[in-house]
C-alpha positions in Angstrom: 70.0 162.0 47.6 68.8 160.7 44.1 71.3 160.5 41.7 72.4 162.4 38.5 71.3 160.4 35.0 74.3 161.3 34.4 76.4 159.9 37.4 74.5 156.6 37.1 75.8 156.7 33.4 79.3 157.5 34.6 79.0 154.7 36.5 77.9 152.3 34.5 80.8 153.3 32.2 83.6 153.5 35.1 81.5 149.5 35.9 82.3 148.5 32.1 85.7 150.0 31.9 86.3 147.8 35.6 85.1 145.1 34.0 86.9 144.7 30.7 90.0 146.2 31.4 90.7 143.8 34.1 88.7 140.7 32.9 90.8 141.1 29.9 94.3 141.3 31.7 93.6 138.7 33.9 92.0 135.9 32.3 94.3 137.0 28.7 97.4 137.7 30.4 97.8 136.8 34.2 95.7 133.5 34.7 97.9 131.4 31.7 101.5 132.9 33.5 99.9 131.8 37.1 98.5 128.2 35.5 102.1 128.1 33.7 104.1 129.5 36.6 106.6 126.3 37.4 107.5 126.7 33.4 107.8 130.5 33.2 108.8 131.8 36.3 112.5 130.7 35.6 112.6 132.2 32.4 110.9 135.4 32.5 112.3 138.7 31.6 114.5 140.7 34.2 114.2 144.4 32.4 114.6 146.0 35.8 117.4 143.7 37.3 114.8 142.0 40.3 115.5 138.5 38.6 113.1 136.6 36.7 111.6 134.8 39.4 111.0 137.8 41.1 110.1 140.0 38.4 107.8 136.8 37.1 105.7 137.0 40.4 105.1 140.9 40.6 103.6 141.0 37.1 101.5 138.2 38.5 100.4 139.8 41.7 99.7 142.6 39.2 97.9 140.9 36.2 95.7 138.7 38.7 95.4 140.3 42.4 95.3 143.6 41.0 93.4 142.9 38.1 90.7 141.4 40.6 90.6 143.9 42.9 89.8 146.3 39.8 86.5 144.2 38.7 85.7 143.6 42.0 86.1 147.8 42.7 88.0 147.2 45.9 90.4 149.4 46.4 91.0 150.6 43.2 92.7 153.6 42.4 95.5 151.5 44.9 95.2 148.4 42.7 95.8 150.0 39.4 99.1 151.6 40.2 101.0 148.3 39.7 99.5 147.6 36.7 100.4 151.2 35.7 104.0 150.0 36.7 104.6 147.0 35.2 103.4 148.5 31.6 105.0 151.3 32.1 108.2 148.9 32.4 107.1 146.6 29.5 106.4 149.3 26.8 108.8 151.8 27.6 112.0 149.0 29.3 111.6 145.8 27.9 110.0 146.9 24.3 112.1 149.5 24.1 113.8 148.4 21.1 111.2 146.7 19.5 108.7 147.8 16.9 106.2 150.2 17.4 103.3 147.1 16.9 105.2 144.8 19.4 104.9 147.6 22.0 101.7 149.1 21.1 99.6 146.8 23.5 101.2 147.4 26.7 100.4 151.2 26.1 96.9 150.2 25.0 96.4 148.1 28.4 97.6 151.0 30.6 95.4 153.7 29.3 92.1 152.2 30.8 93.9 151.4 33.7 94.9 155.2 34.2 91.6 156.7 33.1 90.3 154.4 36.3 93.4 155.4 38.6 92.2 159.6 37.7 88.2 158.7 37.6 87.7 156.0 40.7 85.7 152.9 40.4 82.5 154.8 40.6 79.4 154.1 42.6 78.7 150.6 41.4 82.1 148.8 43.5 82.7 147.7 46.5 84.5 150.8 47.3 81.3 152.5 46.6 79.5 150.2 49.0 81.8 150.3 51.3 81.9 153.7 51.7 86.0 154.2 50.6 85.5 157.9 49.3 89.5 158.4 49.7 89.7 155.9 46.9 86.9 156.1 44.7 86.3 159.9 44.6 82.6 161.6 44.2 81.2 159.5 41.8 
C-alpha cells in the first residue's frame, strides 16, 4: 500500500525528532558521564536514596543505551520511558529547589522524549522494519 504524503512527512519528522533528541542527550549529556565515569560515579547525586553509584549508572544506561536505542528506532516507545524517568527525577527531585533556569532543561529534554513515547518511532526505524507494530504504532 503506497503511502500518505503525509505519513512519509510524519515520518520524516518522528526520524528528525529520533535523531536530535537522542543524538543530543547522548553525545551532550551521557557519552562525557560514561568517558568520566571512574571520576563521577562516586560523587553523583542520590535524589532518590539508590546511592550515587547506583543512581550514576541508571542515568547512564538512560542517557546512552536508551538514547541509542531511540536514534536507532529500536524499541522505542520502551526506551524512552527511562529517560522520561530520570528527568522527571532531575527537574521535579533534584532541581526542586533551584531556579526556574537551572531546571528548565531537564523539562525541555523530556518533552521530545514524550511526544516520541505517545507518537512511536514512525516508519523510518528499525521497529518499523522490523515489523514491531506494538511499539511503534500505525505510522
Amino acid at each position: 500500500m503506497p503511502f500518505a504524503p503525509q505519513d512519509v512527512a510524519t515520518s520524516l519528522g518522528l526520524l528528525v525528532l529520533r535523531l536530535g533528541a537522542g543524538g543530543l542527550l547522548l553525545i551532550g549529556h551521557g557519552w562525557g558521564k560514561l568517558t568520566n565515569a571512574g571520576t563521577r560515579a562516586a560523587t553523583f547525586a542520590d535524589p532518590i536514596g539508590l546511592g550515587p553509584v547506583p543512581s550514576f549508572w541508571l542515568v547512564v544506561g538512560a542517557e546512552v543505551v536508551c538514547a541509542a536505542l531511540v536514534m536507532a528506532g529500536l524499541f522505542t516507545r520502551l526506551a524512552t520511558l527511562p529517560i522520561i524517568g530520570f528527568l522527571f527525577v532531575a527537574g521535579f527531585i533534584h532541581h526542586a529547589q533551584d531556579p526556574w533556569p537551572r531546571r528548565e532543561l531537564a523539562f525541555i529534554f523530556m518533552i521530545p522524549f514524550v511526544a516520541l513515547l505517545l507518537a512511536g518511532p514512525g516508519r523510518h526505524s528499525l521497529d518499523g522494519l522490523l515489523g514491531i507494530r506494538w511499539l511503534r504504532g500505525r505510522r
